[in-house]
N, C-alpha and C positions, 0 to 999 in steps of 0.2 A: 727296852734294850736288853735285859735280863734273858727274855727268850728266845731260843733255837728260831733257825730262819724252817720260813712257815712249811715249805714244800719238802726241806732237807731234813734227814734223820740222821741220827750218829750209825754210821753202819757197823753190824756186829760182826763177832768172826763166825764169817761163811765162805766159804773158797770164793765166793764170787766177788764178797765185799773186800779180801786180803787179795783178792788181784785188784782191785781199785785202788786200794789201798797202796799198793807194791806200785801201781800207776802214779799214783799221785808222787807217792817219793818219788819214783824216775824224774818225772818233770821238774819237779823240785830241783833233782842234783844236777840236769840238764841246763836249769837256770844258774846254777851255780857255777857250771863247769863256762858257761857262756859268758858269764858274768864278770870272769876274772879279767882282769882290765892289760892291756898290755902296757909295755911301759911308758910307750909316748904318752897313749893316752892319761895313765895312770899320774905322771910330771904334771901334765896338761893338766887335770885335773886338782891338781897339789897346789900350783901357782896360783890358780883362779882361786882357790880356798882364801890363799895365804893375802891375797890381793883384797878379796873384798873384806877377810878381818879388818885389818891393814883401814879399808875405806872407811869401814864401820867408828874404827878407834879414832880416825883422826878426819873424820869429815869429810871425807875425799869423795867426790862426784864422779863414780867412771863408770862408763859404759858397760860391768859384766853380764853377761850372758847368765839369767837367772832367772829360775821358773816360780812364779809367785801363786798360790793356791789361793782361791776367795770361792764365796758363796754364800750363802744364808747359814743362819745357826741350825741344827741338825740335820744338816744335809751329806755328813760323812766326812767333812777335811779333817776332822782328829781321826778318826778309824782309820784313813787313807795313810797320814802319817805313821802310825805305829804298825801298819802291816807294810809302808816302806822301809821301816827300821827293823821290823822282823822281832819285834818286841814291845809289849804293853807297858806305859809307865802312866797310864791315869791321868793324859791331859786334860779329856773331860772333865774333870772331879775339880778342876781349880778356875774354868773357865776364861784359861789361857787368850781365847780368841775372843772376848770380850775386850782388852783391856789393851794388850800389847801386843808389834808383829814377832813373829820367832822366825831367825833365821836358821834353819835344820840344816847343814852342812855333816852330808855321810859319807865316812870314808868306808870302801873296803878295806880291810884287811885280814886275811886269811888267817893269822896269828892269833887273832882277840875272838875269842871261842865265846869267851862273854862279852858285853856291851860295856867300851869305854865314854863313858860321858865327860863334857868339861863345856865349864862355860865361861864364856870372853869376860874380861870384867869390864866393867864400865869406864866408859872412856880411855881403857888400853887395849893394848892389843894383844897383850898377853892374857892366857889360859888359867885358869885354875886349876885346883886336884880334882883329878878323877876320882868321877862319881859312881860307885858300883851298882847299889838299890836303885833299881827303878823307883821305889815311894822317894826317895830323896831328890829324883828329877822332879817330880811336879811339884815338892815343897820348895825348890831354890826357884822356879819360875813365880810359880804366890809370891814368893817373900821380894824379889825383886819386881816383880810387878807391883807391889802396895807400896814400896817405898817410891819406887821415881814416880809411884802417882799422888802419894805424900810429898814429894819436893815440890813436883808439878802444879800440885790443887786442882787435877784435870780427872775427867771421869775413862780418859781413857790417853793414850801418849804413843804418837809414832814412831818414838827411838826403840829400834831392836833389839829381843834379846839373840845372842848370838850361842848356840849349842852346837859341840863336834862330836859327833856319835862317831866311834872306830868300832867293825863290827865285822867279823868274816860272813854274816848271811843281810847285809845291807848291799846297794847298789854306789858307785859313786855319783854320787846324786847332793845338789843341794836346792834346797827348795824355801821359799819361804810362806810361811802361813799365818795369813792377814783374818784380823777380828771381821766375825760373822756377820752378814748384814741382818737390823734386827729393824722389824716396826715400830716397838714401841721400847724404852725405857725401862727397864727394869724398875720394882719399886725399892726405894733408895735414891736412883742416879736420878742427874739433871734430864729435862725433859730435852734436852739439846745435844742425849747421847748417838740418839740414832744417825742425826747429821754429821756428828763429828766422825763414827764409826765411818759412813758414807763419804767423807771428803777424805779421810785417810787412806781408804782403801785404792781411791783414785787415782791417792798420790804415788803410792808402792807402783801400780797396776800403770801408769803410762808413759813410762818411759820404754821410749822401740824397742831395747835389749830387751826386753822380760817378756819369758814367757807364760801366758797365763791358763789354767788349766783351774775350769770353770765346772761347780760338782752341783749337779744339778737330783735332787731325788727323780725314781723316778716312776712316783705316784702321778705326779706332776704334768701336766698336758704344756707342751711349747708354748702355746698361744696363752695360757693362765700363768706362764710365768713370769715372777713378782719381781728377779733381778737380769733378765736378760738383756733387757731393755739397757739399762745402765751400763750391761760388758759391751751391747753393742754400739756406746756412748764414747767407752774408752777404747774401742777398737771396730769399726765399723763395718768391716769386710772380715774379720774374724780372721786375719791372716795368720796372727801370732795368737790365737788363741785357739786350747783345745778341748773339747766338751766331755767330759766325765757324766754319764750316767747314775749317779748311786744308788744303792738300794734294789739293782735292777731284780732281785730274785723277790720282793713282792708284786712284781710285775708278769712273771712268767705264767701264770696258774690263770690267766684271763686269755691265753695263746692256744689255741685249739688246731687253728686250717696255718700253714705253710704261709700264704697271703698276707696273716694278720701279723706274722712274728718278721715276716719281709720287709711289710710297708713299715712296722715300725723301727725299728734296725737302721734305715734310710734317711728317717730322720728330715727326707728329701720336700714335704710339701711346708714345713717352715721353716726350715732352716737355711735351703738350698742342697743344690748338688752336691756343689763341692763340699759342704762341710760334714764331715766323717766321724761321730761321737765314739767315746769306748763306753762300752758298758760292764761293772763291773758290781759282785756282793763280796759283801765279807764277812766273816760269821758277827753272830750277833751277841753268843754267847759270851757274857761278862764276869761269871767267874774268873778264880786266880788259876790259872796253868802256866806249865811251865814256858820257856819261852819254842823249843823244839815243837811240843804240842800247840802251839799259837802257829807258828807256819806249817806246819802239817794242818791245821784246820783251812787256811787261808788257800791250799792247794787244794784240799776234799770240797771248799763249796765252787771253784776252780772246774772241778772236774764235774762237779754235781748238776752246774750250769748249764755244762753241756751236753751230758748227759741226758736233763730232759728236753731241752729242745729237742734231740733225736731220737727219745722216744715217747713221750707226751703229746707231742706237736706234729700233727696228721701229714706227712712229707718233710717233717723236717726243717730245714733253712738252709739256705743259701752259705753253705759251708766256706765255699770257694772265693767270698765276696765280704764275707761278715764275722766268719771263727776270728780274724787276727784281732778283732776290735772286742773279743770278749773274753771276759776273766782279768782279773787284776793281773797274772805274771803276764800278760800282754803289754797292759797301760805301764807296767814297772820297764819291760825293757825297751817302749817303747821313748819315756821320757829320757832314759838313760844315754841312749845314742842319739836321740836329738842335741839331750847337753850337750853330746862329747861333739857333734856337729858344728854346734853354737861355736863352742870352745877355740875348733879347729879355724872356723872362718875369722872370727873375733881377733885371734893373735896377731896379726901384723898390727892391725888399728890400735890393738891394748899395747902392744911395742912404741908403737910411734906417740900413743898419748904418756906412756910414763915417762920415755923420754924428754918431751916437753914439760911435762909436769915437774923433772928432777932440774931441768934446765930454771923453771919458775921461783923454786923454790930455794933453787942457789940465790938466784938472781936477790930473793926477801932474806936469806941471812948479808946479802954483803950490803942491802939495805939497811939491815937491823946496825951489823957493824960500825958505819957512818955516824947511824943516829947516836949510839954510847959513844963512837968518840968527839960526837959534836959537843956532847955536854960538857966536856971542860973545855971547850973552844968556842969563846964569846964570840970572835972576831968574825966565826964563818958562820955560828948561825945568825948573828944581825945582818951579814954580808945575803946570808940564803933567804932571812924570811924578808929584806926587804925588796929581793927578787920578789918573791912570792906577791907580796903587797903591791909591787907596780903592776906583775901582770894578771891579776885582779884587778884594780883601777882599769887597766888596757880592753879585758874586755867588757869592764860593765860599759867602759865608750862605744864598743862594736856593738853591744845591744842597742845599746840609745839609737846609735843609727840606726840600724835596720839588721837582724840577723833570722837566717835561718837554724842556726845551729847553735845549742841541740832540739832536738827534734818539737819545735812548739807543738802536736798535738800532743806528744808527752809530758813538755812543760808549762804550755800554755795556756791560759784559761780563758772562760768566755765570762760577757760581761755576768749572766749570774752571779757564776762561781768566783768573781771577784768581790762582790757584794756580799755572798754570802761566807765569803772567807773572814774578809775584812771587818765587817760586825754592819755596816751601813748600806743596810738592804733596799733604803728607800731615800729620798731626797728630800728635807725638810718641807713641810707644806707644800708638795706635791703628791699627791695619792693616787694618781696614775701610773702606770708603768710606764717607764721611758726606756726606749729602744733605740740607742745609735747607730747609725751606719754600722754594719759588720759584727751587731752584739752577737752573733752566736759562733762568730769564729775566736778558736783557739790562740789568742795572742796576749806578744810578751813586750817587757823593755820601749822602744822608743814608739810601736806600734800601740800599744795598748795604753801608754801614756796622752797621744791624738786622741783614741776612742775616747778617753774619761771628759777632753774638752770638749769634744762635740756633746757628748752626755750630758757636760753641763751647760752648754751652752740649749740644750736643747729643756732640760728642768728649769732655765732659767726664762726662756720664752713661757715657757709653761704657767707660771705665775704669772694673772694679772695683780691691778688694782685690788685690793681689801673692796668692800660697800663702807662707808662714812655714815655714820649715823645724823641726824638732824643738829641732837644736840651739840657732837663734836662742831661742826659746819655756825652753828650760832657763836658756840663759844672762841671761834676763833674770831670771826667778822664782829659782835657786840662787845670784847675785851680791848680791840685793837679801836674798834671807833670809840669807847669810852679816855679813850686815852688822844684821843684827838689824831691818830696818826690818820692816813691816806692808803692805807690798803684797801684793793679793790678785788674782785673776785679771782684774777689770775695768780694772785697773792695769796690767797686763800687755799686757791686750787694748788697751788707749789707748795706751800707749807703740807696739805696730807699727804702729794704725793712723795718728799721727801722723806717724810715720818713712813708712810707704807713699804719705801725703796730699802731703809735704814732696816726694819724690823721685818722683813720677810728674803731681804733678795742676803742681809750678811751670813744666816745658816747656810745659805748653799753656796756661797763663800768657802766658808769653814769647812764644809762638807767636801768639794773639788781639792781642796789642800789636802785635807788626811786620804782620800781616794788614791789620789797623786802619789803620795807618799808613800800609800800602800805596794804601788805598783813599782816601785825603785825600791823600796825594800826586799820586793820577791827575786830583785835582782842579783841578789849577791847567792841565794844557791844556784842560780842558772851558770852565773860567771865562775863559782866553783868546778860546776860540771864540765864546761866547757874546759877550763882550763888541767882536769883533767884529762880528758880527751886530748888535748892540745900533746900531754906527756906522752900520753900512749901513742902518739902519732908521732913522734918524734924522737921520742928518747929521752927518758929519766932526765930531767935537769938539774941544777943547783940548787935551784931554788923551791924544790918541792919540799913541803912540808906535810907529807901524809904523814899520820900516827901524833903529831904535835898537836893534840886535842884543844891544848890550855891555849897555843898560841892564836887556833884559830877561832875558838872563843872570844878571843880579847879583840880578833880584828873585827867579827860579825858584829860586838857590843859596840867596836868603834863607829862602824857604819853604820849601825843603825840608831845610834846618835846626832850621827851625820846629817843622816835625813831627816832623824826630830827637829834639828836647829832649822833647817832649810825649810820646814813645815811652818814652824813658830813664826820665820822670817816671812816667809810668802804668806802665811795668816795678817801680818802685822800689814804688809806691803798693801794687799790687795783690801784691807778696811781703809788704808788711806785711799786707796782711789775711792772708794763708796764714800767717807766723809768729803772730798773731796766734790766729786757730783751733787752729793745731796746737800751741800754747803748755802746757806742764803744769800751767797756771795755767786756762787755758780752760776753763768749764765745758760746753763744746761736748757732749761725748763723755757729758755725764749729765744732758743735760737731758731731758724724759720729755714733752714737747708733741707727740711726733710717734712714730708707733710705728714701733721699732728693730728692726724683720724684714727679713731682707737680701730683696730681690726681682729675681730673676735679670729682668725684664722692664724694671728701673727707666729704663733707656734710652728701650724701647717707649713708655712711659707719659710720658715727658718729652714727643717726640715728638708724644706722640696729647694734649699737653694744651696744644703750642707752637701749633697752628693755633688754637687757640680765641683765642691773643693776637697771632698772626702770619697773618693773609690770603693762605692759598697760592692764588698767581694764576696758576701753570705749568699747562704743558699736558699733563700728566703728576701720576700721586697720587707722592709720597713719601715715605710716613706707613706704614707697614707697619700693619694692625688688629692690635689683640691680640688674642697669640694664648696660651690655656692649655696648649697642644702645647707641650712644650719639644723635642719633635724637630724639631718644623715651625720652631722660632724664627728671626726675620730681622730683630729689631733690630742696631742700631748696638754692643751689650753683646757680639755672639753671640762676637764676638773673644776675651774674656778671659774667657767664661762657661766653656770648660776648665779656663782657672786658677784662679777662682773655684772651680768643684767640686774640687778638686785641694786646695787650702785647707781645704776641707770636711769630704773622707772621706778616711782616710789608711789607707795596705795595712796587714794584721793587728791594727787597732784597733780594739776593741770600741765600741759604739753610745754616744755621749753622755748615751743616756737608763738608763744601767745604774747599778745601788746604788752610792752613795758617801757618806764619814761628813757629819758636817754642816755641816766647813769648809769643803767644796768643793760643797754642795748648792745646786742652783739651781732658783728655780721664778718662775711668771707670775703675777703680781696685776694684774688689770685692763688686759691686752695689754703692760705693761711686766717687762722681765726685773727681777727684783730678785735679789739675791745671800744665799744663807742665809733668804730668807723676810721678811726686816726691808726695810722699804721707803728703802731707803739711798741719798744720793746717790755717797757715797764711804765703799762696803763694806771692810772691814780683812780678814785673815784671823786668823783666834783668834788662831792661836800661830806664831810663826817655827820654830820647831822641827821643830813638825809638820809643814809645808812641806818642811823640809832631810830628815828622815825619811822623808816620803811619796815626794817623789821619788830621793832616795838610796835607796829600797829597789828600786828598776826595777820597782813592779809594774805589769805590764804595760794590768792594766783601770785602776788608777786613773793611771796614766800617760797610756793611750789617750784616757782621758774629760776629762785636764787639759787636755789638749792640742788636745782636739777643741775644747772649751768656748772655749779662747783664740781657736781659726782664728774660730770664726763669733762672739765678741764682734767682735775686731779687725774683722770684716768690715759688722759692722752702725755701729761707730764710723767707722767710712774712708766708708761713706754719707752718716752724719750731717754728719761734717764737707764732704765733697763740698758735700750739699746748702747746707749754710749758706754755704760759700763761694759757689757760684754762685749763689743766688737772694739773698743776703743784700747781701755784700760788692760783688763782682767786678762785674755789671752795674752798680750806679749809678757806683763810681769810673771803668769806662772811659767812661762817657757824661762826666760832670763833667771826667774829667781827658784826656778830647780834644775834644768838640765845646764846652765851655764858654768854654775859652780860644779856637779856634779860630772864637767870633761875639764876642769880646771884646777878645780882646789882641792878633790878629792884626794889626791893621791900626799900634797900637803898638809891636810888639816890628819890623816891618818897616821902620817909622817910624827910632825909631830906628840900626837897621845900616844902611841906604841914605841918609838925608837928615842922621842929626847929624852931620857929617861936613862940613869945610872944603871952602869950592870946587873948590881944585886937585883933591882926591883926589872930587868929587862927577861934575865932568867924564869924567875919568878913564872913568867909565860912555859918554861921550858921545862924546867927540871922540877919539879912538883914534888912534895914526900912520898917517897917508895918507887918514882918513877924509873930510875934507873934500876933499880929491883925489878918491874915490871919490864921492861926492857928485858934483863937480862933472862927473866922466865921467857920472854917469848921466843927468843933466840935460843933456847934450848929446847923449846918446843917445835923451833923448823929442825933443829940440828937431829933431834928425834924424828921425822917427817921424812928430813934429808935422806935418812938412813936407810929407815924402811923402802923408799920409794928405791933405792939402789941397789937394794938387797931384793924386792920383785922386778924392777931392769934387767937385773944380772940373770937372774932365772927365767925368764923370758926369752931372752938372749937366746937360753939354752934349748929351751922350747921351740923359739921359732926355726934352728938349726935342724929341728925332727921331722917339720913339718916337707 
């Protein structure tokens, strides 16, 4: 960078080079004489300044018309800036574009022979003292670039700094210039600079207003280029963006025939037609000059440009077609009058939104006002918050029913992402994945409270029978005949499947409670949301409590209390119905209304009978057909259908259906198993003796058949009871013992913890240490907002009067 540009010489005094030279200044004062603004425009121009400090200082989101410079690191955006500013201050030297954007806002003015600098302070909107050394510009940009990167802990931060160059050989021009796109990381920074440099630049770079003016070297071939891709990411038609050339003067000395300096100028075989680049150099020379001699050089390489084109260059170029897009005083007036373009069309819209925005912000001080004087007024804010708390309760009841609003794909979740919100990703002792009707649809509230029972009703099919071991199956039938009772094998059989029903089906119990629960919890930001929307649609009510953090704090803790109790309770509820079934008093296990064949599909079959009661609306089947293939099998069962067979057929045990005397004979009357032939609900075995004999003698077949007989009673009882629990019991108590209370007692039980409750300890929600202090900062912060925004109104006013 040190060296003279490669084709260009310093020309000496020879009458020819002092007529160049007398050339170049004319154009020079030509540009100046052009340059001088009138005064609409000049207002025009003043208000947009004063507007977007104004946004800067106070956060403000508006639409102005502003040209944002990006590109890769040494591709020219710092040379471009200080030959827009008509003066060198050593942006490079601090690597400005690294780190933080700079907003360059240049005024003309004819008066300031030297360059007034000043820069915004942070977080106001007020100016500093003018900075006269250019070296003290690029030391105030370091020093506040390392500090907000010191507050921040970040390698690089997209709060602007803001500079007002006043300068009679500037343009009214404001531009801003975003950090370099780089490949890798400097060594030092996080390996995660590049991305962030890359997402910030996005952020400046896509909003519609902004015009983007993209600097491209131009060593560089279109199709090898490493960020175009990315501008045509953030703008796809190139509409608002416009393509800078840089460096074009080591490019010219490869131009020989007329054809080759045409075709490239066109720019037309990748880029398109329509899109029109400027191509511009700038001297390269990095010595200290003064600042007259710095734009005198920037018109000599200006003129130099052109110069060999039309005589280097065998015919020339297409003067007629291509001169306006070369040399930088072209690219200077030509961003200038676009501004002032932007500006002109922009004004009624920037009228009518500050308008609104002044209207907005009245609107938050006479909010602000209320709140300070709620605080010594007990009466109206317990009267306001428990507005607020009923119509919370109001909508968590419109979710329960059924709502579309707000928007469930925005708030809604699918089964996953409830699972994996909630911490219980899987279903106790099932290691399948289970898929309820509709699991990949977004839903919330009364909707996604059905999904979780079919879920579990479908985990709960999913579990069979445990396998019984030998010895368990001895030790129950030889402890009970040594004691002289009369249990017989259906007794045997009911006792494991009780113990299997107790210790496998209560975690998923436990498990549908806190699921449940999860899902009524998510309720209470929905019904926030909602009953904001509700405001905005209606009008500010009484009862809003925006800004009262502490209060609504205390009502989430309440609610979600709420639904801890109701969790505990329906835990407690639904153990009693499982003590209840698997009770030795239950006639669960003999009742004959339903025929007692174990059916390794019984999953499939829940499954394929839940759509007929549950409307699968996914975009996807999740219902496996039945299938009579048990190799092919792919229900939710297929998990424990091992152990189940395993339970079944046991190694070197003879067939269940092999001779046995008649205390142990089993046969089928009319699809139900009956014991000995007598249609018994509760079969005895003859004789205790013959028990302790039969199996004290080890014989192996009537052993094998006793045993076999127990696995698959126990297995057809652990069904029955399944079944009656989930279709019987377990649904209606979790319906009753969460959504019941939860359209009934809710708005009571919250009633009570927040409002019975003495003043002192009700405030306490309200008025917090320093919060009326906080308040009253913030209220001086709209009233500061206020101001501003009516003092750019007012000017506006006057502006769009010119228009």
């Amino acid at each position: 960078m040190a060296t003279s540009n490669n084709f260009l010489k310093t020309p000496s005094k020879t009458p020819a080079n002092d007529k160049l030279s007398s050339s170049s200044s004319s154009v020079s004062k030509k540009h100046n004489q052009n340059s001088v603004p009138s005064s609409s425009s000049k207002s025009r121009f003043e208000a947009y300044n004063r507007l977007q400090s104004a946004a800067v200082a106070f956060g403000e989101k508006l639409p102005i018309p502003e040209i944002v410079a990006l590109g890769g690191q040494s591709d020219g955006k710092s040379s471009l800036l200080e030959a827009l500013l008509g003066f060198r201050f050593n942006v490079r030297e601090v690597e400005m574009g690294t780190r933080r954007p700079l907003i360059l806002q240049m005024v003309h003015d004819p008066t300031a022979l030297d360059p007034r600098c000043r820069f915004q302070e942070e977080d106001s909107e007020d100016y500093g003292s003018p900075i006269l050394l250019s070296s003290e510009i690029a030391d105030t940009i370091k020093s506040r670039t390392d500090a907000m990167l010191k507050k921040t802990k970040t390698a690089v931060s997209s709060k602007p700094i803001v500079m007002r160059a006043e300068y009679a050989h500037c343009p009214n021009l404001t531009i801003i210039d975003t950090p370099g796109f780089v490949l890798k990381a400097k060594k030092g920074e996080p390996e995660t600079t590049p991305k962030e440099i890359l997402s910030m630049v996005k952020s400046l770079a896509t909003p519609p207003h902004r015009i983007l003016v993209f600097l491209q070297q131009s060593s560089v071939e279109w199709c090898s280029s490493l960020w175009l891709d990315t501008i045509r990411e953030i703008d796809p038609t190139f509409r608002r963006t416009l393509i800078v050339v840089s460096k074009f003067d080591n490019r010219l000395k490869e131009f020989t025939e007329r054809w080759e300096v045409d075709r490239y100028l066109s720019a037309s075989g990748y880029l398109g037609e329509s899109i029109q680049p400027f191509f511009v150099a700038l001297p390269k020379e990095r010595t200290t000059v003064s600042n007259e001699e710095f734009r005198r050089q920037i018109s000599q390489v200006d003129s130099d440009v052109i110069q060999h084109l039309k005589e280097n260059v065998k015919g020339g170029f297409d003067e007629e077609k291509y001169k306006s897009r070369i040399g930088f005083g072209c690219l200077r007036d030509y961003l200038e009058s676009e501004l002032q373009k932007r500006y002109k069309e922009a004004t009624p819209a920037t009228l009518a939104l500050l308008e609104q925005r002044c209207s907005e912000v009245t609107a938050q001080i006479s909010i602000m006002d209320s709140k300070l004087q709620a605080t010594s007024d007990v009466a109206h804010i317990r009267r306001s918050s428990m507005l607020f708390a009923s119509s919370i309760c109001n909508h968590m009841g419109a979710l329960i029913d059924g709502s579309a609003d707000p928007d469930p794909e925005q708030w809604g979740k699918t089964t996953e992402e409830e699972k994996s919100e909630s911490g219980m990703v899987s279903w106790p002792g099932v290691m399948a994945g289970i898929k309820p009707p509709n699991s990949t649809l977004r839903l919330y509230g009364g909707a996604a409270f059905e999904r979780v029972m079919h879920e579990f009703r479908c985990a709960a099919y999913s579990v069979e029978c445990p396998p019984v071991s030998r010895e368990k199956v001895a030790n129950i039938i030889l402890a009970h005949a040594g004691r002289g009772g009369g249990r017989g094998i259906t007794e045997a059989a009911a006792e494991i499947a009780r113990a299997a029903a107790k210790s496998w089906l209560a975690p998923l119990l436990d498990t549908a409670c806190e699921r449940l629960a999860f899902v009524l919890k998510n309720l209470f930001d929905l019904a926030m949301e909602k009953n904001q929307h509700h405001h905005f649609d209606y009008g500010k009510k009484t009862g809003d409590m925006d800004g009262y953090v502490g209060f609504q704090a205390a009502l989430r803790r309440s609610y979600n209390c709420f639904i801890y109790d109701l969790a505990k309770q329906c835990k407690q509820l639904v153990r009693h119905h499982l003590d209840s079934v698997t009770s030795p008093y239950s006639q669960v296990c003999y009742e004959t209304d339903v025929l007692l064949v174990p059916d390794p599909n019984s999953a499939s079959r829940y499954l394929a009978s839940a759509t007929s009661t549950c409307l699968d609306l996914s975009d996807q089947e999740n219902i496996p057909p039945e299938n009579n293939n048990k190799d092919q099998e792919t229900t939710p069962g297929k998990l424990l259908k091992a152990a189940g067979e395993a339970s079944m057929t046991v190694p070197e045990t003879p067939s269940p259906d092999q001779p046995r005397d008649g205390s142990f004979a089993i046969k089928k009357e009319h699809g139900n198993i009956v014991e000995g032939g007598a249609r018994k609900r509760h079969p005895r075995m003859k004789h205790n003796s013959e028990v302790l004999t039969n199996v004290a003698n080890q014989n192996g077949s009537q052993l094998g058949s006793t045993y076999s007989e127990i696995c698959s009673l126990a297995a057809q009882h652990f069904a029955r009871i399944r079944e009656v629990l989930v279709e019987r019991s377990v649904t209606s108590a979790l319906n009753s013992g969460f959504l019941t209370p939860c359209r009934e007692r809710l708005m009571v039980a919250l009633g009570l913890d927040l409002f019975a409750v003495n003043d002192e300890k009700f405030m306490d929600m309200f008025v917090s240490p320093g919060a009326i202090e906080t308040l009253q900062n913030e209220k001086q912060n709209l009233h500061k907002r206020q101001k501003m925004l009516h003092s750019c109104l007012t000017e506006f006013k006057l502006v769009a009067r010119s228009l």
